[in-house]
C-alpha positions in Angstrom: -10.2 -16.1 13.8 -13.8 -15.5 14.7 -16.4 -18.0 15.6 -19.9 -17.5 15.0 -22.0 -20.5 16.0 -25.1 -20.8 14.4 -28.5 -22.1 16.6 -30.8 -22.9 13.7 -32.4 -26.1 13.4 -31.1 -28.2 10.5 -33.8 -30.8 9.2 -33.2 -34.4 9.8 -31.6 -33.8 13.3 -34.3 -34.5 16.5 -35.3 -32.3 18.7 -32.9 -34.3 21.5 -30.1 -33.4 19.9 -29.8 -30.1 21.3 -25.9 -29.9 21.2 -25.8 -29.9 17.7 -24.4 -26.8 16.3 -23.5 -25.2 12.6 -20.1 -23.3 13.4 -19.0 -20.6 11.2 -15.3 -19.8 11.5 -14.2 -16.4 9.9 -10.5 -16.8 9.0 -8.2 -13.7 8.0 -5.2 -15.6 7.3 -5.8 -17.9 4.0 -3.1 -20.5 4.6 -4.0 -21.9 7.4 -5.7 -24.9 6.4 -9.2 -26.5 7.2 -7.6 -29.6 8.9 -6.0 -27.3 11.5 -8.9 -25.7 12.4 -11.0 -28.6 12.0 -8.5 -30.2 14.9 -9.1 -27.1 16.9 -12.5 -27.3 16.7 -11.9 -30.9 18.0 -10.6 -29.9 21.2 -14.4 -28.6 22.3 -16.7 -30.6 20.3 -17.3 -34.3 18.7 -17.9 -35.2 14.9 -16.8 -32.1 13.4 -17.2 -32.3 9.8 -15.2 -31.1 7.0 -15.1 -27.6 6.3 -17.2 -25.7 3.4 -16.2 -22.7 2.4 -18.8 -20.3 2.3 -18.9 -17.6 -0.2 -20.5 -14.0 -0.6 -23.2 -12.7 -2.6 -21.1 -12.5 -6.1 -19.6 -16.0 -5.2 -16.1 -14.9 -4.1 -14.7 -17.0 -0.9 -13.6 -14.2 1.7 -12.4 -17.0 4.5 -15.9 -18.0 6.0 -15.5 -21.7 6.7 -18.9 -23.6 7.7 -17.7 -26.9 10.2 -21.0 -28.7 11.3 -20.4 -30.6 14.9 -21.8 -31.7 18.2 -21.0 -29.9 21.5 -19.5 -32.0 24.7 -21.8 -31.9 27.2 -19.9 -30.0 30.3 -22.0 -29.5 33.5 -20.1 -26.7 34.3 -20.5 -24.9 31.0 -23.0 -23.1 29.4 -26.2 -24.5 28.9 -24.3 -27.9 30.1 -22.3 -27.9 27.1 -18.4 -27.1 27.0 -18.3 -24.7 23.7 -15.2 -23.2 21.8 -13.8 -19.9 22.5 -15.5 -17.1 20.3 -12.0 -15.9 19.1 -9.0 -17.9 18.6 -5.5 -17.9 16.8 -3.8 -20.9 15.2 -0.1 -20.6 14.5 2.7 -18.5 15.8 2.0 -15.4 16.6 2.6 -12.4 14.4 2.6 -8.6 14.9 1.3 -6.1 12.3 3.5 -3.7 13.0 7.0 -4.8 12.4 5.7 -7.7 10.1 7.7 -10.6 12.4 6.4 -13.6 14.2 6.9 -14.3 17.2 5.0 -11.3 19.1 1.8 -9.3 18.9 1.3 -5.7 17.9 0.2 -4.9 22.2 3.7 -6.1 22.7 5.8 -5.0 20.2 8.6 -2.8 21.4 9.9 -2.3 17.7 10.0 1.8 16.7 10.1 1.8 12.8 7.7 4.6 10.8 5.9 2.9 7.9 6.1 6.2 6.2 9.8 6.8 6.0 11.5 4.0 7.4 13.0 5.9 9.9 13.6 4.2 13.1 13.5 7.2 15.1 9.6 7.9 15.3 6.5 6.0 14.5 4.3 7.0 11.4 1.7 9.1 13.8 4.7 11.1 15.0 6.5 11.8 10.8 6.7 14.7 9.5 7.8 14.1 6.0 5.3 14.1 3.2 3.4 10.8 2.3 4.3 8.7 -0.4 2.3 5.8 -2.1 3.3 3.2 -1.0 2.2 1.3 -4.5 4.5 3.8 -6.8 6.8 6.0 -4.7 5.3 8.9 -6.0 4.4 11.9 -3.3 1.9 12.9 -5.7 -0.7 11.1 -4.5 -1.5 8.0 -2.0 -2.1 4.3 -2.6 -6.1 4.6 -3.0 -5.4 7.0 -5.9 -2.3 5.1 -7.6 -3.1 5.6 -11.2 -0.9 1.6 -11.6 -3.2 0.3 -8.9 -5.4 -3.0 -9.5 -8.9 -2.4 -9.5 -10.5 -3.7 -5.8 -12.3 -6.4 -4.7 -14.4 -3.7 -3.2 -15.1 -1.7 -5.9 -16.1 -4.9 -8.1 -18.6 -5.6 -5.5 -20.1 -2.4 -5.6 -20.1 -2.0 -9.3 -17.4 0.4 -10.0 -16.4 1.4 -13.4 -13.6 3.5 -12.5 -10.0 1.5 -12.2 -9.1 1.5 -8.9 -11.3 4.0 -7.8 -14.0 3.6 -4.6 -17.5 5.8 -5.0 -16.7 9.1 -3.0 -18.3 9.9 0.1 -20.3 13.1 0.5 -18.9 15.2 3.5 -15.9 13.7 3.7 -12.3 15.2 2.7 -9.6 13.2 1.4 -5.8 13.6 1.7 -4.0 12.8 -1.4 
């Protein structure tokens, strides 16, 4: 999770109240839930509010949560305030590469190629053709599945096509 605190001056609050602070809080994992990280915030700073969840220009929620809360003053920290860390994790840990918790990708010792399965070599290190991963098919890859869902990104940016991003000029693509 990310943490973005937010220095604007909100109206109603005096100028004295120099700790307060709007805290954005950019979460990738969407079941962890606004309690926990409201608790979290807790740890650092007093009268956290509840969370809103913040949504993009089209009005989709992509895991932006707004808290709004007052810093503890700290002598020691900065500005004399103690303040959150700027990244964080709630939960057990989990690693990307072998899809178990418990671990993080830096430390996992688990050899498995995402391509083949094969437990001798990692992906960078196969050999055997590419498959998509949507359809089994080595005809083509995931971004070209003719059965794939049409993207979140490519309804953003006005697509037609199913499935289908705009194609960049310069650039090759493996299929």
């Amino acid at each position: 999770m990310v943490l973005n605190p937010s220095t604007r001056s909100v109206p109603g609050i005096g100028l004295s109240k120099n700790n307060f602070r709007v805290v954005t809080v950019n979460i990738y994992n969407p079941y962890v839930k606004d309690e926990e990280v409201r608790a979290f915030l807790g740890r650092y700073m007093d009268n956290v509010s509840s969370a809103r969840h913040l949504k993009d220009s089209l009005g989709f929620w992509n895991g932006r949560r707004g808290f709004q809360a007052l810093l503890r003053e700290d002598p020691k920290g900065h500005g004399g305030y103690l303040h959150p860390p700027a990244m964080f994790s709630l939960g057990p840990p989990f690693c990307r590469r072998c899809m178990a918790y418990g671990h993080i990708f830096a430390s996992c010792s688990t050899r498995k190629c995402r391509f083949c399965g094969s437990e001798e070599h990692e992906a960078r290190d196969c050999d055997k053709p590419k498959a998509c991963h949507g359809c089994g098919s080595s005809a083509h890859l995931w971004r070209g599945c003719p059965a794939r869902q049409r993207s979140y990104a490519s309804a953003a940016g006005g697509e037609q096509e199913r499935g289908m991003g705009k194609k960049r000029s310069g650039r090759k693509h493996a299929s």
